[in-house]
C-alpha positions in Angstrom: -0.5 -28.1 -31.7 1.5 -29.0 -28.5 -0.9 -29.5 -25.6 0.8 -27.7 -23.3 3.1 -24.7 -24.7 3.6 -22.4 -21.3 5.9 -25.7 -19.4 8.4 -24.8 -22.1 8.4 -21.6 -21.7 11.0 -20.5 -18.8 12.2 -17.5 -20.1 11.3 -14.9 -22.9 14.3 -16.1 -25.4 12.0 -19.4 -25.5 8.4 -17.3 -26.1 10.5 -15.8 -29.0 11.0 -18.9 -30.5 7.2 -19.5 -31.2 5.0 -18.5 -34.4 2.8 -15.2 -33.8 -0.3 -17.9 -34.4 1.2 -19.9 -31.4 0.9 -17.1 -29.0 -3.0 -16.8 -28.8 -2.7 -20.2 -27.1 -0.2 -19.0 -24.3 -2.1 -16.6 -23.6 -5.0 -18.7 -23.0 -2.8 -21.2 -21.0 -1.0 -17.8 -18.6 -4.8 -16.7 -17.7 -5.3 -20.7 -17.0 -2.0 -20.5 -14.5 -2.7 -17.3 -12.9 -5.8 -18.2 -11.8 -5.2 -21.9 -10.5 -2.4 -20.5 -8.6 -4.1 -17.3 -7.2 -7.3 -19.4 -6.2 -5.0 -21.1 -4.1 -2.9 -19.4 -3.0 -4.4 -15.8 -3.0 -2.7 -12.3 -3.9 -3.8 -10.0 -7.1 -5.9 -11.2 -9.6 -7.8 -9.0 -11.9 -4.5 -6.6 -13.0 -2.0 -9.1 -14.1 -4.9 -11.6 -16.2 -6.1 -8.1 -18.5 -2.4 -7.7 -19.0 -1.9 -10.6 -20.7 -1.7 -10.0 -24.0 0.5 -7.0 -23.7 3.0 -9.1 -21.1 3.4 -11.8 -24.0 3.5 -9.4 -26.5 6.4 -7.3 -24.8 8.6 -9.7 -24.2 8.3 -11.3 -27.7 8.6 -7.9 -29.4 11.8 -6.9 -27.0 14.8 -8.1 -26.3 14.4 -8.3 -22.7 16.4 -8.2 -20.5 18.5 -6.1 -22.6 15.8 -3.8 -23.0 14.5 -2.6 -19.8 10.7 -3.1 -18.9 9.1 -1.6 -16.1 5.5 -2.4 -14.3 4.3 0.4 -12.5 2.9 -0.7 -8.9 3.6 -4.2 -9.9 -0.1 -5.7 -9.7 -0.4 -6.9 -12.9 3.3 -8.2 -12.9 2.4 -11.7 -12.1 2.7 -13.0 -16.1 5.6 -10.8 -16.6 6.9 -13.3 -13.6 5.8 -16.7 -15.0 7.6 -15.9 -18.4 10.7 -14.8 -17.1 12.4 -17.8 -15.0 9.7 -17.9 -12.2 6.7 -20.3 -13.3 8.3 -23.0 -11.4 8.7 -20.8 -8.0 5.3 -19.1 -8.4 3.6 -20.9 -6.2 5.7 -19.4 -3.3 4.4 -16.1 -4.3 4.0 -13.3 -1.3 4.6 -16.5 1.1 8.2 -16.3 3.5 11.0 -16.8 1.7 9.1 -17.2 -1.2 9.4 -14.6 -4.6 7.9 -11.0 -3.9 4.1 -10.0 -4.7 6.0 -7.2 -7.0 9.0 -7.1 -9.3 12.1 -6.7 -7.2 15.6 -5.8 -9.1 17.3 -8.7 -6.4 14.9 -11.2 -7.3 15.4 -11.1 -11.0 17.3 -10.0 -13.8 14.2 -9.4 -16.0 13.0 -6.4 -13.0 14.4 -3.8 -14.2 13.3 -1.8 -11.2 11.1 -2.4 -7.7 8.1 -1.1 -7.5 5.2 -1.2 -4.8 3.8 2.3 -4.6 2.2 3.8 -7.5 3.3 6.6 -10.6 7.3 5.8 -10.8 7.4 3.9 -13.7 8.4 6.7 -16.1 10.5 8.3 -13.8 12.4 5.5 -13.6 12.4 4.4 -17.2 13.5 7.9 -18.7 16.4 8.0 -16.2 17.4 4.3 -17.5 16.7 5.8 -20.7 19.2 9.2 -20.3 21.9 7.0 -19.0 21.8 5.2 -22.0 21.9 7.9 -24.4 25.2 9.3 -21.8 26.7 6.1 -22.1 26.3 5.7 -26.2 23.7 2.9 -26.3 20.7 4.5 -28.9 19.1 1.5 -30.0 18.1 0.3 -26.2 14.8 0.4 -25.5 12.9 1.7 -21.8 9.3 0.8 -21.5 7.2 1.8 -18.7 3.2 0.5 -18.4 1.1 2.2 -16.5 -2.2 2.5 -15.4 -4.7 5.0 -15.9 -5.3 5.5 -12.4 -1.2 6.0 -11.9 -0.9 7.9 -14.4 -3.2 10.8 -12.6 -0.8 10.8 -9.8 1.9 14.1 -9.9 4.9 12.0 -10.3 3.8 10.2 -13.2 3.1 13.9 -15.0 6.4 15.2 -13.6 7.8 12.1 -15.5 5.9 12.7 -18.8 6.5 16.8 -18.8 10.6 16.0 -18.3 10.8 13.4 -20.8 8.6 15.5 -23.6 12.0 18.1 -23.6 14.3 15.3 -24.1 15.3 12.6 -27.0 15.4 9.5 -24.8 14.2 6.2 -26.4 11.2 5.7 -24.1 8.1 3.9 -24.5 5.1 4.7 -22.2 2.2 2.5 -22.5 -0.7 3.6 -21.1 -3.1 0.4 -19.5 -6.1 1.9 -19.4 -9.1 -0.3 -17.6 -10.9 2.8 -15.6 -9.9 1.6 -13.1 -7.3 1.3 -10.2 -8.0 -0.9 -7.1 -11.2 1.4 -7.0 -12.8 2.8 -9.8 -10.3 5.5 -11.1 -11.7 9.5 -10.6 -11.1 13.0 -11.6 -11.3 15.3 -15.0 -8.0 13.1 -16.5 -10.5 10.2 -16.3 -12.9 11.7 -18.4 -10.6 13.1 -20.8 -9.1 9.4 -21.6 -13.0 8.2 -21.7 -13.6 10.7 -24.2 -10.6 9.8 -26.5 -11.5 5.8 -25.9 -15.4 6.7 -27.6 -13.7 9.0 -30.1 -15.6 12.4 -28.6 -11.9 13.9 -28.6 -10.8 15.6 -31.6 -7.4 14.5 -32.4 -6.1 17.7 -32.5 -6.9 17.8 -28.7 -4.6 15.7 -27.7 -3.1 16.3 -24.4 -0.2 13.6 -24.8 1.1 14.5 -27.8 0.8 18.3 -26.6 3.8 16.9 -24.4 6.0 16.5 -27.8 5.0 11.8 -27.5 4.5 10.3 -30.1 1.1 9.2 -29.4 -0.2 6.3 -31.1 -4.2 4.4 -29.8 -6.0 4.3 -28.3 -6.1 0.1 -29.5 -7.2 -3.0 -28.3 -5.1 -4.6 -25.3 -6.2 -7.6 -25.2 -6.0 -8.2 -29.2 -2.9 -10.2 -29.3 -2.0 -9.3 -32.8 -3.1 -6.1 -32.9 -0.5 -5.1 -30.1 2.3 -7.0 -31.6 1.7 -4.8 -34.6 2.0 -1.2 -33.0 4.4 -2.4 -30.5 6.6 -3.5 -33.8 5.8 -0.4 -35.5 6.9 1.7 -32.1 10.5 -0.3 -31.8 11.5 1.3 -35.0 10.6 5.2 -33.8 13.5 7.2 -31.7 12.7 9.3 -29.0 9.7 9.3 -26.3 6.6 7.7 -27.5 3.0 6.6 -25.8 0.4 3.9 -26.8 -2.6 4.0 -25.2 -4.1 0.4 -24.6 -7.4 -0.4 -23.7 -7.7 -3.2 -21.8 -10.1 -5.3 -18.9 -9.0 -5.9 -15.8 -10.2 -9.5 -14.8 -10.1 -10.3 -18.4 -11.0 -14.1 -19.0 -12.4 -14.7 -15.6 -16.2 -13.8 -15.8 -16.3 -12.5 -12.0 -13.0 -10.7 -12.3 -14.4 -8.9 -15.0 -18.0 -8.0 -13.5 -16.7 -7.2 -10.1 -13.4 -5.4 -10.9 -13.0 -4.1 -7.0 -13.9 -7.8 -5.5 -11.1 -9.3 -7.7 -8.8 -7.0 -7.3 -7.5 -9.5 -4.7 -10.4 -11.7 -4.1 -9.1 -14.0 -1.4 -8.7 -17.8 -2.0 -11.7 -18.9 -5.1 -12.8 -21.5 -7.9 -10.3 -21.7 -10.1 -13.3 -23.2 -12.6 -16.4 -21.2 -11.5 -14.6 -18.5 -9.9 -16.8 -18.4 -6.9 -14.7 -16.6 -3.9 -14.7 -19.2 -1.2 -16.9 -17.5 1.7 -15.5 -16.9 4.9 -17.6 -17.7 8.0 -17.7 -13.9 9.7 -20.0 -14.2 12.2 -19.2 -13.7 15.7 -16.0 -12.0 14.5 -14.3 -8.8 15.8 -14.7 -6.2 12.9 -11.9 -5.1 11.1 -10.4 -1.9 12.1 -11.1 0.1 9.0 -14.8 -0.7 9.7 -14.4 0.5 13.0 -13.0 3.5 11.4 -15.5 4.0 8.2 -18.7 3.0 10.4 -17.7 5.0 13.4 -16.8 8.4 10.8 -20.1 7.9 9.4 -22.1 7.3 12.7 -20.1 10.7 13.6 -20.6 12.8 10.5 -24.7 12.4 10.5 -24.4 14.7 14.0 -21.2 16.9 13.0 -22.1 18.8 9.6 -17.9 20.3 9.7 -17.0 16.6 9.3 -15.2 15.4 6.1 -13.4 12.4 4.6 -10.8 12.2 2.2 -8.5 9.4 0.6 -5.9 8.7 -2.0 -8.2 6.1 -4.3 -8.6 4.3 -0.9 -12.4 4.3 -0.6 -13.2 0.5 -0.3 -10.0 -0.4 1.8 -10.3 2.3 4.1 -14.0 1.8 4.5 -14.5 5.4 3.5 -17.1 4.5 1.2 -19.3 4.5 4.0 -19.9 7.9 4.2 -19.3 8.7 0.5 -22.5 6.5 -0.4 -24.3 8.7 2.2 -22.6 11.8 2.2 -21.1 11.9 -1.1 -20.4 16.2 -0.9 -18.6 15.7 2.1 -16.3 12.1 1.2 -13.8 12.8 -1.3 -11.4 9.6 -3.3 -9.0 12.3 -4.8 -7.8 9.6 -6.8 -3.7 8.7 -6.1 -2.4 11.3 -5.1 -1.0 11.5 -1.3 0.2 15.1 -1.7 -2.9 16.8 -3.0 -4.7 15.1 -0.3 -2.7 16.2 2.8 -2.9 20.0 1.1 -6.4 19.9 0.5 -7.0 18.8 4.2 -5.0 21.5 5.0 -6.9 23.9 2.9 -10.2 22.7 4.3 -9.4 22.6 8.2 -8.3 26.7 7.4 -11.9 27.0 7.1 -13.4 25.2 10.3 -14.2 21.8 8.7 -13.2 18.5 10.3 -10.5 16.7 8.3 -10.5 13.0 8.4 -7.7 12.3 5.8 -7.8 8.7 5.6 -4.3 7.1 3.9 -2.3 4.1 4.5 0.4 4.6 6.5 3.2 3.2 4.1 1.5 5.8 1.3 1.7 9.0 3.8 5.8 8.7 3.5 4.6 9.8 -0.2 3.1 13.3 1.4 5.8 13.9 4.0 6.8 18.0 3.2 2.7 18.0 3.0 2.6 16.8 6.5 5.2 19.2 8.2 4.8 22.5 5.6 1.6 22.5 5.1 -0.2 21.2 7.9 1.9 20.8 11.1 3.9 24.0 10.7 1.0 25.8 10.2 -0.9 23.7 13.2 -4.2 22.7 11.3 -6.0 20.3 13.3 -6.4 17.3 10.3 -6.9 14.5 11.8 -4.7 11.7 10.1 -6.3 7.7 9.7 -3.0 6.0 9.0 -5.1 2.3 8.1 -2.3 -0.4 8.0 0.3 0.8 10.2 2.6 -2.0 11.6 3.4 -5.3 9.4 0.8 -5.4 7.0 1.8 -9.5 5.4 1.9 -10.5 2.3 2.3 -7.7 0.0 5.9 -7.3 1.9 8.6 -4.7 2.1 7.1 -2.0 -0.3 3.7 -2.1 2.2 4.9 -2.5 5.8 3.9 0.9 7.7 6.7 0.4 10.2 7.9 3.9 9.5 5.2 6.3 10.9 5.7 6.4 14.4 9.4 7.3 13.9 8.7 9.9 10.8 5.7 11.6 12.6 7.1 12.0 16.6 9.7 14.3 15.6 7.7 16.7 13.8 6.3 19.5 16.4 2.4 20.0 16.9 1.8 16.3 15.4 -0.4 14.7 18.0 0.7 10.3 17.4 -1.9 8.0 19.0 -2.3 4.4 18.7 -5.4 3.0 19.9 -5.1 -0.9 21.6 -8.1 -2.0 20.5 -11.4 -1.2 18.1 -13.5 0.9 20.6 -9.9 2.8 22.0 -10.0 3.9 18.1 -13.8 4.6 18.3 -13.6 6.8 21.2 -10.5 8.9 19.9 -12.1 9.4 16.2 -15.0 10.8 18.9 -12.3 12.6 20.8 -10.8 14.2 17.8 -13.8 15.5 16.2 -14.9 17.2 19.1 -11.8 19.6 18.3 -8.1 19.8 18.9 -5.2 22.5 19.1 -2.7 20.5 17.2 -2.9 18.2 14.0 -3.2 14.1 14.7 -2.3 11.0 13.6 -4.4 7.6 14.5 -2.4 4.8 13.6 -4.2 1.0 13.1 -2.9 -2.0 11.8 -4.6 -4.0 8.7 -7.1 -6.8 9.8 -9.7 -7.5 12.6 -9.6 -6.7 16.1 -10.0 -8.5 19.4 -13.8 -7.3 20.7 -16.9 -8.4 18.7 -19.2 -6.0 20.7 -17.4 -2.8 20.4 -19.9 -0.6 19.5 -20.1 1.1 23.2 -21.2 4.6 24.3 -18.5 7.5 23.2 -15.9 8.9 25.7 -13.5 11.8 25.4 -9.7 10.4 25.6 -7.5 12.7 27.0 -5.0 14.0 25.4 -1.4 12.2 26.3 -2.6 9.6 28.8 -1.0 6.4 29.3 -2.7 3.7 31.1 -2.1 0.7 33.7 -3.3 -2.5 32.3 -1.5 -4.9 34.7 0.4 -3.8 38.1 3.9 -5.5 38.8 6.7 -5.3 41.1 10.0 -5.1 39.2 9.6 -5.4 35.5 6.8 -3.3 33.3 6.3 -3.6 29.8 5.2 -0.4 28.0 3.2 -1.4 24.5 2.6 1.2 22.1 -1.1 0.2 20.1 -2.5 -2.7 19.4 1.0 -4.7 20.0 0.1 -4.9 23.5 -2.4 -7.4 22.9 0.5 -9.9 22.1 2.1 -8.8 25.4 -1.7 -9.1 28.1 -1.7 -12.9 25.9 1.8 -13.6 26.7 1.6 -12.8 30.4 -1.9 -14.4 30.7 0.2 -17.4 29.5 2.4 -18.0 31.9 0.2 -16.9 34.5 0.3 -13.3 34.8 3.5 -13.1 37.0 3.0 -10.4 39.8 6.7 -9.0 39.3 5.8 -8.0 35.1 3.4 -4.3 35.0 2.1 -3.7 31.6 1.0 -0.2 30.7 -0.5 1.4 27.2 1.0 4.3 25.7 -1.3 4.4 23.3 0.1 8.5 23.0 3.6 8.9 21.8 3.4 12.4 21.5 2.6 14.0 24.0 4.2 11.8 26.1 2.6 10.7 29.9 5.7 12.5 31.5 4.3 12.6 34.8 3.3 8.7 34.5 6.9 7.4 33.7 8.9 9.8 36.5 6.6 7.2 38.7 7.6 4.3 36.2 11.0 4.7 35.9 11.4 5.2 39.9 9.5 2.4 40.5 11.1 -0.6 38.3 14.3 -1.9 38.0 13.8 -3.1 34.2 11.3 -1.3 31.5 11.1 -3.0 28.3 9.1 -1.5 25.3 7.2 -2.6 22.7 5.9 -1.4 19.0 5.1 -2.6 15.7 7.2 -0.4 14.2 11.0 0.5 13.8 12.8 0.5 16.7 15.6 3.1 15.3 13.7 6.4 15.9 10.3 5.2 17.0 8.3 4.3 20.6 11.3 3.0 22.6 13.4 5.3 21.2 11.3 7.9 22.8 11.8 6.6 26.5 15.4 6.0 26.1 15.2 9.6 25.4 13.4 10.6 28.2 15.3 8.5 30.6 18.5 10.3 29.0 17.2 13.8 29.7 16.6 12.6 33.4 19.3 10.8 34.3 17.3 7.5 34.8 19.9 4.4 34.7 17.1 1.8 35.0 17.3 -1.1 32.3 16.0 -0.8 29.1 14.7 -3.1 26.6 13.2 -1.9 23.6 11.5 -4.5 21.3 10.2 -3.5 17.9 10.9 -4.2 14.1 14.8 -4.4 13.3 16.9 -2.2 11.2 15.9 -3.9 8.0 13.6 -4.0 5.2 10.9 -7.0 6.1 10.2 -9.0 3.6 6.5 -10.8 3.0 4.8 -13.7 4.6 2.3 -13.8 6.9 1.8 -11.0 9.7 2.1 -13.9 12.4 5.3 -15.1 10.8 6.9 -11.9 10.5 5.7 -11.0 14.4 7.9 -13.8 14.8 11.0 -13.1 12.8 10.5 -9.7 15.0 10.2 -11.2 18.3 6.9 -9.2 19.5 4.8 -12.4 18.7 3.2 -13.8 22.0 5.2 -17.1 21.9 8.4 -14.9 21.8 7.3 -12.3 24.3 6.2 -15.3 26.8 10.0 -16.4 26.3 11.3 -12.7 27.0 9.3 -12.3 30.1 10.0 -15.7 31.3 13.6 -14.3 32.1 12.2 -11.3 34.3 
């Protein structure tokens, strides 16, 4: 036996040229690489080591990259990336410039499609699939794997109910761990429990209802046992679906006792797999504690109040008030859609919709947005958690887009709070009752003020504020930004020609406030963390349009690109709205 089988292993047409007995041993030695890497360098853990098995098994089975494999979200792609031409680069994983936290067609052959966001996998295989069939190739082969908690979503079942009516040679296999980054929910959950202890009667079988050819549900993580069915499975035409049962974590004893924890546990042991403990005290909280403590403090006095999230409850801090309110907190599992519509539904009868969602995830509810809530004016209340450059996890995460998607929709109320007890006081504000829907936009990570727990006050509606008076220059920050630019001016000594002002509201807009502005300075530069082609600055170029207002403008933001991972301070610096950068703009005025 060679000591060490994975270094010789740089791409699948190498795994292929090992004995079935051999493989047991890589798979021990991928979990053994995953880990030492991850407890380094952090990113996902728990998805990619229960996938093992089935990642080896794959690409020994098929003749990738011929035959086209595709990881929904991505997760649990980190073996998938070791075997295929990456092992030596995977230590620059979701770092700057390094490979991406999820497959990326540009960054590989073997990627047969970029993913991020959850449920496309089967779209996007049974299209590759069609196209092959068009083009007169029968014997490819288009495998999508997908989770059980993707596989609730609506896209994955508009996927499945599409490729039931056709002949294309597509494989979905279903990874089924219970669980997603939270514990998967809803009746689709219980039906796969049910098959998994055999209380299903076969002839209840909602996939192969869909005209698959169903085969499982089997042991993922039995090496042999998948390289058997997946064999069997190469030989049958047209769409078929193996159901794998598999645990997330799988050979790291934490990872598979606290599935949420080690989802993406941070930097840990590589041998004991202790997570390496953070010294928190005397820390500013992180904003979606300021928004999960501040709903809950809130809902014990307001009955109409009610939470709801896409399978967000531990990141959103939404769990909160499920563990104490649990008929009034809802995880509707992932699916964006169902839970703008059902905020919808609910504010039609006088309750107080929190719908909490990440902002890069509400692009996934957009018609829900303007049909059903802001056409119709229902006051939901909108928690976009990770708005602005959200780091490592990269393009597929960043939410840049919101405040440019959301100001042009009418009724939409868009406020960004600068700090944690600006978001306090407007989750206060909101559920006192509003005319018009919301959306409260916060970035990922902690704030600035460790005692931020003050008394409530109203915020009213579409007022901007002076932070800093000035002579011929102002700044005009948009959220939580405008903490780079009060450090940058405290740096070079807080000149008394630069004014700095907080718009926290983008819509409505403090009309009245910038007539005075824009008479009163010579230069207005803006600033946002999010795209500057439709967003904050792009609003007061519009307004100094409409009244003829020939003052200079600068308008700082994120540029007209997709931003790739690394850290947030790195990419605030590619950007130029880091403080360094700012202090080196205002020098100038």
């Amino acid at each position: 036996m060679k000591s060490n089988l994975l270094q010789y292993i740089n791409n699948p047409t190498d795994l292929r040229q090992l004995d079935e007995a051999q493989l047991p041993q890589v798979a021990q030695e991928l979990r053994d690489f995953i880990i030492g890497v991850v407890a380094v360098k952090e990113g996902h853990l728990g998805a990619s080591l229960g996938v093992v098995e089935l990642t080896i098994a794959l690409h020994y089975v098929f003749d990738t990259p011929n035959d086209l494999l595709i990881w929904d979200v991505g997760h649990q792609a980190y073996g998938h990336k070791i075997l295929t031409e990456r092992r030596e680069i995977f230590h620059t994983n979701r770092q700057l410039n390094g490979i991406s936290g999820f497959p990326k067609r540009s960054e590989s052959v073997y990627d047969a499609f970029g993913v991020g966001h959850s449920s496309t996998s089967i779209s996007a295989a049974l299209g590759m699939a069609i196209a092959s069939n068009l083009k007169g190739d029968f014997e490819k082969h288009h495998i999508a794997v997908i989770g059980d908690a993707s596989i609730a979503s609506g896209m994955a079942f508009e996927g499945l109910n599409h490729a039931g009516v056709t002949d294309a040679n597509l494989l979905v296999i279903l990874n089924d761990n219970a669980i997603g980054i939270d514990p998967s929910v809803g009746a689709l959950k219980k039906y796969l429990t049910a098959v998994k202890e055999g209380k299903n009667p076969k002839q209840n079988n909602m996939i192969k209802s869909l005209n698959f050819d169903y085969s499982g549900p089997i042991d993922g993580n039995d090496i042999f046992a998948v390289l058997k069915e997946l064999k069997r499975l190469k030989k049958i035409k047209g769409p078929k679906f193996l159901h794998l049962i598999t645990t997330k974590g799988k050979g790291l004893q934490q990872a598979e006792k606290d599935q949420v924890k080690y989802h993406a546990p941070g930097k840990f042991d590589a041998t004991t797999g202790e997570i390496i403990p953070k010294s928190e005290e005397n820390l500013p909280p992180k904003y979606q504690d300021v928004f999960g403590l501040t709903l809950l403090d809130l809902a014990k006095s307001n009955k109409k109040i009610i939470g709801i999230t896409p399978a967000m409850p531990s990141g959103s801090s939404l769990k909160l008030m499920m563990d104490t309110f649990p008929k009034r907190a809802f995880d509707v599992g992932i699916a964006e859609q169902h839970a703008v519509t059902l905020s919808a539904g609910m504010a039609t009868q006088g309750m107080v919709v929190f719908c909490n969602i990440y902002s890069t995830f509400l692009q996934r509810a957009y018609d829900q947005v303007i049909h059903d809530v802001a056409l119709q004016n229902l006051p939901v209340i909108f928690c976009l958690d990770r708005a602005g450059l959200v780091g490592e996890d990269g393009a597929t995460h960043h939410g840049v887009f919101d405040l440019a998607y959301l100001r042009c929709i009418p009724n939409m109320i868009v406020y960004s709070p600068l700090n944690e007890i600006a978001l306090r006081n407007i989750l206060y504000t909101a559920q006192l009752g509003l005319n018009h829907p919301i959306a409260i936009r916060y970035p990922r990570g902690r704030g600035q003020i460790v005692d931020w727990q003050k008394p409530y006050e109203k915020i009213e509606i579409g007022k901007a504020n002076c932070l800093k008076k000035g002579t011929k220059t102002v700044v005009l920050s948009n959220g939580t930004i405008g903490n780079n630019v009060t450090m940058a001016l405290a740096e070079i000594n807080n000149p008394e020609t630069i004014a700095h002002y907080d718009f926290a509201f983008i819509k409505p807009l403090d009309q009245n406030l910038l007539h005075t502005i824009f008479q009163a300075f010579e230069t207005i530069i803006t600033i946002e963390d999010g795209v500057i082609k439709g967003g904050f600055g792009t609003t007061i170029a519009e307004f100094a349009s409409e009244n003829n207002y020939t003052s200079k403008l600068k308008i700082l933001g994120i540029p007209d690109e997709f931003i790739e991972q690394g850290t947030v301070e790195e990419l605030q610096q590619y950007c130029k709205i880091d403080v360094e950068s700012l202090k080196n703009i205002f020098s100038s005025y």
